[in-house]
C-alpha positions in Angstrom: 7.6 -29.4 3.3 8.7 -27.8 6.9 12.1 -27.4 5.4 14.4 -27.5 2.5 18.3 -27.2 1.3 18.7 -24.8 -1.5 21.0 -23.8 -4.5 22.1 -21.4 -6.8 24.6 -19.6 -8.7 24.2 -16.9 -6.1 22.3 -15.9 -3.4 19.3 -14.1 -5.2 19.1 -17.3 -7.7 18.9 -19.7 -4.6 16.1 -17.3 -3.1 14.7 -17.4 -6.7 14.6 -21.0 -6.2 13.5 -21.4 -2.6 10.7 -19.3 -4.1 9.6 -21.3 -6.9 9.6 -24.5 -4.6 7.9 -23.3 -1.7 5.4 -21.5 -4.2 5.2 -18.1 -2.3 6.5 -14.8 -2.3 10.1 -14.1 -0.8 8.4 -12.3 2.1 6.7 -15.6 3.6 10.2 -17.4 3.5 12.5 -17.4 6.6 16.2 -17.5 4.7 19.5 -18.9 6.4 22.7 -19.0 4.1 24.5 -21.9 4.7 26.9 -21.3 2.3 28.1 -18.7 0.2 29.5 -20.6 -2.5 32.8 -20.1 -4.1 34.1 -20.0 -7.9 37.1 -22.4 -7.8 40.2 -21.8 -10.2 39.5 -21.0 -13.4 35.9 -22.9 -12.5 37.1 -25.8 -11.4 36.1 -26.7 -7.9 33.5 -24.3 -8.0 30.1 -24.7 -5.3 27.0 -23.5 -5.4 25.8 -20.8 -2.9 23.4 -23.0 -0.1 20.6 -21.7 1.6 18.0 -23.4 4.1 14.3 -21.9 3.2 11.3 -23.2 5.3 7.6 -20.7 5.3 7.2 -18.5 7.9 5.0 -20.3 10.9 2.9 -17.1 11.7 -0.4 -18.8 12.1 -2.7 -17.4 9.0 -6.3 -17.9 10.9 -5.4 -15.3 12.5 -9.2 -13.4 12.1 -10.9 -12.9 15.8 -14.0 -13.7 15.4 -16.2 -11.0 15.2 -19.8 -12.3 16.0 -20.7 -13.9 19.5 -24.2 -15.0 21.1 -24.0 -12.3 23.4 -22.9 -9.0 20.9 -25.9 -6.7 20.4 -27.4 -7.2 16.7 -26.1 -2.9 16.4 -23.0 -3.9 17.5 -22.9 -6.9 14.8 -24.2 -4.9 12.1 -21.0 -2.4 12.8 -18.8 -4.7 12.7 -19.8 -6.5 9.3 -19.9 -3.6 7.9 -15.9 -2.6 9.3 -13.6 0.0 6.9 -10.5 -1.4 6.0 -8.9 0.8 8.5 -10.6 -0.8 11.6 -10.5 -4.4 9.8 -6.5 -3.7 9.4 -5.9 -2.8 12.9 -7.5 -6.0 14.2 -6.4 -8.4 12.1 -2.4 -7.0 13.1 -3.7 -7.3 16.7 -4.7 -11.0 16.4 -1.1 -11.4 14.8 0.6 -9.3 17.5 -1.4 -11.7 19.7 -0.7 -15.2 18.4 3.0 -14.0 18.6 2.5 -13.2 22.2 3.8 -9.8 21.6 1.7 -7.2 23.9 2.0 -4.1 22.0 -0.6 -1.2 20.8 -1.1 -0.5 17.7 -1.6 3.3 16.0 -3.7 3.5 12.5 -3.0 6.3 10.6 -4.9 6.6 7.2 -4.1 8.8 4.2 -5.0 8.8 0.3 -2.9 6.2 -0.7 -2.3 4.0 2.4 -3.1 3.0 5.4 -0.4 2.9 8.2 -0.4 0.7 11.0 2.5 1.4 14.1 3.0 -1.2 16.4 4.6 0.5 20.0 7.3 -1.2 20.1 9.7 -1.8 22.9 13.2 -1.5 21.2 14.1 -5.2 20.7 14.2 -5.0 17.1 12.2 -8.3 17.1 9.4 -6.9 15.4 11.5 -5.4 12.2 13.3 -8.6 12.1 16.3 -9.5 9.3 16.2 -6.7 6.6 12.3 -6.0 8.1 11.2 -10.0 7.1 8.9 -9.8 9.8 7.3 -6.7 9.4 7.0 -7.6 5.5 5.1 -10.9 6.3 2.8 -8.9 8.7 2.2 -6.7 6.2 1.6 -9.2 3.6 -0.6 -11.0 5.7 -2.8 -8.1 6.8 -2.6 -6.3 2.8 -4.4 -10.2 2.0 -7.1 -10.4 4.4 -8.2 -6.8 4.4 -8.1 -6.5 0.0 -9.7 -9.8 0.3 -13.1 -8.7 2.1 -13.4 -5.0 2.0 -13.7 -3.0 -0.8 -10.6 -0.5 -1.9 -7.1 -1.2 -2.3 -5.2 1.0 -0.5 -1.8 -0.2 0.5 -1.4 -1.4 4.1 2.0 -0.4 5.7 2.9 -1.9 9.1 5.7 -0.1 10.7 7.4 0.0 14.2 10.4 2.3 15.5 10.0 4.5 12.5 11.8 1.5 10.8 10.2 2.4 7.3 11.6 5.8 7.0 15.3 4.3 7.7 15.1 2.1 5.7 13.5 4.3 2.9 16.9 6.8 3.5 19.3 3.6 3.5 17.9 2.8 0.5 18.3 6.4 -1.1 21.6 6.1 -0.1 22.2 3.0 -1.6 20.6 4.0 -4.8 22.8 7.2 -4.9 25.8 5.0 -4.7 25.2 2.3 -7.2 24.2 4.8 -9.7 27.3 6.6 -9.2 29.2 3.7 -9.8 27.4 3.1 -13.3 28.2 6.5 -14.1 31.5 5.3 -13.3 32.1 2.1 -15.0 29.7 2.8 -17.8 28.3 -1.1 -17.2 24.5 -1.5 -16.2 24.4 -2.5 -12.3 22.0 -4.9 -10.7 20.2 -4.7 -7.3 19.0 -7.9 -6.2 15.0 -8.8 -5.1 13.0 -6.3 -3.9 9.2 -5.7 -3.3 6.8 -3.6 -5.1 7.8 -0.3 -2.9 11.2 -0.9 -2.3 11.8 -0.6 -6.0 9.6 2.3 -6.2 12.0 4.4 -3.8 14.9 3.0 -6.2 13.3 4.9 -9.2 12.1 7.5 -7.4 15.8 8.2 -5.8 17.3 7.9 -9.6 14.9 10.1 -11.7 15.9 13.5 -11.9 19.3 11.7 -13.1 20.0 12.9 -16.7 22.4 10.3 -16.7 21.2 7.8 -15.7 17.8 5.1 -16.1 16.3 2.2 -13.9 14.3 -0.9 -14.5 12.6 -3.5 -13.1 13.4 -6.7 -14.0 11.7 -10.3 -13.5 8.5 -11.8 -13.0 6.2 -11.7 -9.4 6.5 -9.5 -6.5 9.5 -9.4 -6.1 12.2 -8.2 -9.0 15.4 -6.7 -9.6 16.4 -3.5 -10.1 18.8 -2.4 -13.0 20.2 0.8 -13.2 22.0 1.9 -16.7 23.8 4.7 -18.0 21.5 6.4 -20.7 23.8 5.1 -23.5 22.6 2.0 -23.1 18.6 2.6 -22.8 16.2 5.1 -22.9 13.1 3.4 -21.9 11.0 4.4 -19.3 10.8 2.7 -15.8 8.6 0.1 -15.6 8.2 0.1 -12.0 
């Protein structure tokens, strides 16, 4: 199943879909609207939006072996014994490799996370769409290190100081919407987003008296709905 033709009411139900086919996470799906659908008169003539989904063809064995013939038994006792840290940085560097991308890569490591910057050169091929490339490497690496080391600190996997822009552009966008619910006095949708994108949602949104946001779905990756009080006044539930 290299690749598929997908529908939906919208675009966020067709990704929901291309989801629930392929069986993974929206971050390990490459997504190309074909269509965006139209409503028809009165619904008559109306078409679906169209997307083409296929999996993302980073190669997943992408672990460098650690143990050769000639590595001195210290040396292999270090490296079985890795922190996530240096097991994060390699694992991105095989990645970086695979992709023929020749680009170093910074760790910085602090209570909660562990941040890895690839030197980039500008291209913008790195962050790809919306940051889809950067999210897959950091799935990729946030599975293989959780999977053999002990601790659970997020792995972040930045380049260009993409993150932080992105983190403001979604504050802004946040800001906005909520505004418009203060408006309109109607609950307001934000489609799919990961576990910390939704975070800097509520995060952007709580000191508003006003107003209250949920997440809404099932998996990784959920909506965002952000209400005037009047209408709930449950907590988040991130």
């Amino acid at each position: 199943m290299k690749e598929m033709l997908i529908e939906g009411k919208s675009i966020d139900e067709a990704i929901e879909n291309a989801c629930r086919v392929f069986g993974v996470p929206r971050e390990k799906l490459n997504i190309e609207i074909v269509s965006e659908g139209s409503s028809g008169f009165l619904g008559i003539g109306a078409k679906k939006v169209q997307i083409r989904a296929s999996l993302l063809t980073l190669d997943l064995m992408i672990d460098v072996p650690l143990v050769r013939q000639s590595v001195e038994p210290e040396a292999v006792e270090t490296l079985v014994h890795e922190s996530a840290r240096e097991k994060a940085r390699r694992i991105l560097e095989g990645l970086l490799m695979r992709m023929q991308v020749d680009a170093p890569v910074n760790v910085e490591e602090t209570e909660e996370a562990i941040i890895l910057n690839i030197q980039g050169n500008g291209s913008g091929f790195l962050i790809g769409k919306q940051g889809q490339n950067l999210d897959a490497m950091q799935y990729i690496v946030s599975k293989a290190v959780h999977h053999s080391v002990d601790g659970h600190k997020m792995i972040i996997v930045d380049t260009e100081g993409y993150r932080e822009r992105r983190k403001q552009s979604l504050i802004a966008m946040a800001l906005r919407i909520g505004e418009k619910a203060k408006k309109t006095k109607k609950p307001l949708t934000i489609g799919y987003m990961n576990a910390h994108d939704r975070r800097v949602i509520h995060m952007a949104l709580q000191d508003d008296e006003a107003l209250t946001t949920k997440s809404r779905g099932e998996g990784e990756y959920r909506k965002i709905l952000i209400l005037p009080v009047r209408h709930s006044r449950e907590p988040a539930d991130g």
